[in-house]
C-alpha positions in Angstrom: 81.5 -74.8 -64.8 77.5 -74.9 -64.3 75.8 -71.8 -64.3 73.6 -71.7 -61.6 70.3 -71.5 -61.7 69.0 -67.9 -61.2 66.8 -66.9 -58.5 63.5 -65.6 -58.2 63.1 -61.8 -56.4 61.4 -64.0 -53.4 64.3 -66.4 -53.1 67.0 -63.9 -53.1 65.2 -61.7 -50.5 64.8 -64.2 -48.4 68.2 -65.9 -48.7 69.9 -62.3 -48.2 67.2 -61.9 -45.1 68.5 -65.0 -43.3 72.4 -64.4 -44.1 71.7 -60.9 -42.7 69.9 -62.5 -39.7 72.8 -65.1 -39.0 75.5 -62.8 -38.9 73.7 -60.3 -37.1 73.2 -62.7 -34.2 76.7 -64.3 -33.7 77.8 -60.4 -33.8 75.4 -59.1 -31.2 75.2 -62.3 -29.0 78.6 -64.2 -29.5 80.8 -61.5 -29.9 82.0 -62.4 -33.8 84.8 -59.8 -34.4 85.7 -59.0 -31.4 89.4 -59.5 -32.8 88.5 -56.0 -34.4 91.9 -55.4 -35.4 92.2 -58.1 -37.6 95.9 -58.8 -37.0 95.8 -62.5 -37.6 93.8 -61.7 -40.8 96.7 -59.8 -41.9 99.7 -61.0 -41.1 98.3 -63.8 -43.3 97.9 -61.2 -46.3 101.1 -60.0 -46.1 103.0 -62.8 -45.1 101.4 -66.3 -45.1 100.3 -66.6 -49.1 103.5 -67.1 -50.5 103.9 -65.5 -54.1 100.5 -64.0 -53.4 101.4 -61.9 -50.7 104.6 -60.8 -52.2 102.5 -59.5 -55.1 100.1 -57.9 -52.9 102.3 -55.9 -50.7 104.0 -55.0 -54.3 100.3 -53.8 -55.7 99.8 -51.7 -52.8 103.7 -50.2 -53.0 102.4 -49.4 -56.5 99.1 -47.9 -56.0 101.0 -45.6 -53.4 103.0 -43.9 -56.3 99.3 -42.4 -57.2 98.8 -39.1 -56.1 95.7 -41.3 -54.3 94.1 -44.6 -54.7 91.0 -46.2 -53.4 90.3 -49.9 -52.3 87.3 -52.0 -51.6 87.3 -54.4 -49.1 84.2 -57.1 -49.7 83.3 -58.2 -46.0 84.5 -55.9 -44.3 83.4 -57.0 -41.0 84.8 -55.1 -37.9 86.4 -53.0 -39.8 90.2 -53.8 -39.0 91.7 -54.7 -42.3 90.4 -51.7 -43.8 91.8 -49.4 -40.9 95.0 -50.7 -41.8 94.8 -50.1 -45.5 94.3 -46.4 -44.5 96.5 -46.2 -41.8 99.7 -47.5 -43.0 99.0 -47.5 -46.5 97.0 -44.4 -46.9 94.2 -45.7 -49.0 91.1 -43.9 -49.8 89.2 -47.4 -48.3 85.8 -48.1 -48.8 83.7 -51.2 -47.0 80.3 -53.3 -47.9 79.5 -56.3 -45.4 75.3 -58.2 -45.7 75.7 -57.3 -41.8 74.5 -53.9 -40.5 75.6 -55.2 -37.2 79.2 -55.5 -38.2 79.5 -52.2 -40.1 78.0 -50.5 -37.1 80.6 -52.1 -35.2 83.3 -50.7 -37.5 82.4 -47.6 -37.5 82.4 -48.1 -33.5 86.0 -49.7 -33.4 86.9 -46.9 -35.9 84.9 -43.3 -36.7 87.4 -42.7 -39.2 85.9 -45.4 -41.7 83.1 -43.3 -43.0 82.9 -45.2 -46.2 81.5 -48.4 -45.0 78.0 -49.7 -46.7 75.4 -52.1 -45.6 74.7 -54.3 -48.9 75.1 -57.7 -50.5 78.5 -58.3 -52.4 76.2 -60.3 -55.2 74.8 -56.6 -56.1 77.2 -53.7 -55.4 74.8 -51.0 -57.3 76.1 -48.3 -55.1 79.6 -48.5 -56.7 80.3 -47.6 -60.2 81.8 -49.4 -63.0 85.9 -49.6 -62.7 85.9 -47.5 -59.1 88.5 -49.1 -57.5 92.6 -49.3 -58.0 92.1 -53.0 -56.1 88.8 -55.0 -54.3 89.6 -57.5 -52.1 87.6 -60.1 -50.2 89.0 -61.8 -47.8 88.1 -65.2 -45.9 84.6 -64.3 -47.4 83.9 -66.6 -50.6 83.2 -69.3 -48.1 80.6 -67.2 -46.7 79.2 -66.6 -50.0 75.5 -69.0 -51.0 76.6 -71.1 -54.0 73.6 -69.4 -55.7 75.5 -65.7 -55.5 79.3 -66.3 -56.2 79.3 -65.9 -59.7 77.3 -62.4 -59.2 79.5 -61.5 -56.5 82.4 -62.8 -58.7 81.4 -60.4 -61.4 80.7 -57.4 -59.3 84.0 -57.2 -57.8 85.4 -57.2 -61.6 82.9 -54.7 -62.4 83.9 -52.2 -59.6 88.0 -52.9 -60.0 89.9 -50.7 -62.7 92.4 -53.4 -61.9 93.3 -56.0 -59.8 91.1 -58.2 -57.4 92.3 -59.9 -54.8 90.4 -63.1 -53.0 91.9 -65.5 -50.0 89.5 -68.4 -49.6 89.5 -70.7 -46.6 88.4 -74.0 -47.6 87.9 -75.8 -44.1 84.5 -75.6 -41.3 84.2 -72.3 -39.7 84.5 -72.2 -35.6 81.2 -69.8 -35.8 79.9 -73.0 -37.0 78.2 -74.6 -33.7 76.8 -70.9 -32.9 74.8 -70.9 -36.2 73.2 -74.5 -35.1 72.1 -73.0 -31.8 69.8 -70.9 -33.9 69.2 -73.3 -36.8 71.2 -71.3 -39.4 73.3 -72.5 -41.6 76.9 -72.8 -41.6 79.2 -69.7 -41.6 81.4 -71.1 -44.2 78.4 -72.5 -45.9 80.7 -72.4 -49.5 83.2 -74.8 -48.7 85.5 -75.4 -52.0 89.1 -77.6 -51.9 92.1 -74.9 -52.8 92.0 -76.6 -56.6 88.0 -76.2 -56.6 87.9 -72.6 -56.3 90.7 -71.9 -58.7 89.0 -73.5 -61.1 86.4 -71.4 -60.3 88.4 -68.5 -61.1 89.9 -69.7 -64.5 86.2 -70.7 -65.3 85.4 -67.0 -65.5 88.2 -65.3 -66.8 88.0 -65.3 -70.7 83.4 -64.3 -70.2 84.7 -61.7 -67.3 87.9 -59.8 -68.9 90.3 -60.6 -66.1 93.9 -63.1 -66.3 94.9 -64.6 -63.1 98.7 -63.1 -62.3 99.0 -65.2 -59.0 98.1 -68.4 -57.4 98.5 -70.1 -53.8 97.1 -73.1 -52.1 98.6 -75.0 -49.2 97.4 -78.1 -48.7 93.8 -77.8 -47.4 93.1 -74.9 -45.5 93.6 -71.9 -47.9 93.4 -70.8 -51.8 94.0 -67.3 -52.8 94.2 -65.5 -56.2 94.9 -62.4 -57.6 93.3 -61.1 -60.8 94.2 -58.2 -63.3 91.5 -57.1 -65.5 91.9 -56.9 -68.8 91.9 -52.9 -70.3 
């Protein structure tokens, strides 16, 4: 695949300014994750991916064996997902979303979640190198810029000790006609075809250090992927 072209200090700050501003405003004024609980989000996980989410539900039945085990969950929006991953799988869970206004929000829907960061999934400098049993982001590469996912790509490698776990949707977004009331762009402004973004992922697997283990597409709506990095 193309690399793509780098951006200045200016044109990231502003780009990571106006994402920032975007989601901020369909959280505060439309009410964007008011499904805080996330049960749509995953009953998908754990049972609409096919092989996927067999081998996810068997990754987290393994990291349980650990005495403890810590996850990242990239977008972590209202917070609901990674409730779930402590409550009923008793992960040590930690959160990053680009929207102060949803991790404020989490931490509303749940004061329990005290790891949850502000920050840009592009540049996860809080997080050490190999800090997490398994990162996942899910329904979030389609919010990603085009000029960040290979960073954001490599960052989640970078923070996992082993496996990472992405679920793509690969259609329009319904936040979509709120972002055009305010002249934003679109909240799935990444929009790949299921075979697109796996090809994204094989693209960086041998310069990255990771094999891909699982696969799933249907026919249009949804990709998802599940890498274990290479020791």
């Amino acid at each position: 695949m193309k690399k793509r072209r780098k951006l200045s200090k200016e044109e990231f700050d502003t780009l990571e300014k106006e994402e920032r501003e975007k989601y901020n405003y369909v959280v505060n004024e439309k009410g964007y994750g008011s499904d805080y609980d996330r049960k749509v989000q995953i009953e998908r996980m754990v049972g609409g991916l096919g092989d996927v989410s067999v081998a996810y539900l068997n990754i987290l039945s393994e990291l349980k064996k650990k005495n403890s085990f810590k996850v990242l969950d990239i977008g972590s929006g209202p917070g609901g997902v990674m409730a779930w991953l402590f409550s009923e799988h008793g992960a040590d869970v930690y959160g990053i979303d680009i929207s102060d206004a949803f991790v404020e929000s989490a931490k509303s829907n749940f004061p329990f979640l005290e790891n949850n960061f502000v920050g840009n999934a592009s540049n996860m400098h809080m997080f050490e190198d190999n800090s997490f049993d398994l990162v996942q982001h899910l329904d979030g590469m389609e919010h990603i810029p085009v000029e960040w996912e290979e960073d954001c790509l490599k960052e989640a490698v970078r923070v996992s000790n082993k496996y990472v776990f992405y679920e793509n949707a690969c259609e329009d977004a319904y936040a979509d006609s709120w972002m055009s009331e305010k002249d934003y762009t679109k909240a799935h402004i990444n929009i790949k075809s299921p075979n697109e973004w796996l090809q994204f992922y094989k693209s960086h697997a041998e310069e990255l250090g990771y094999e891909i283990i699982h696969t799933y597409h249907d026919s249009s709506t949804h990709q998802a992927v599940i890498l274990r990095k290479n020791k």
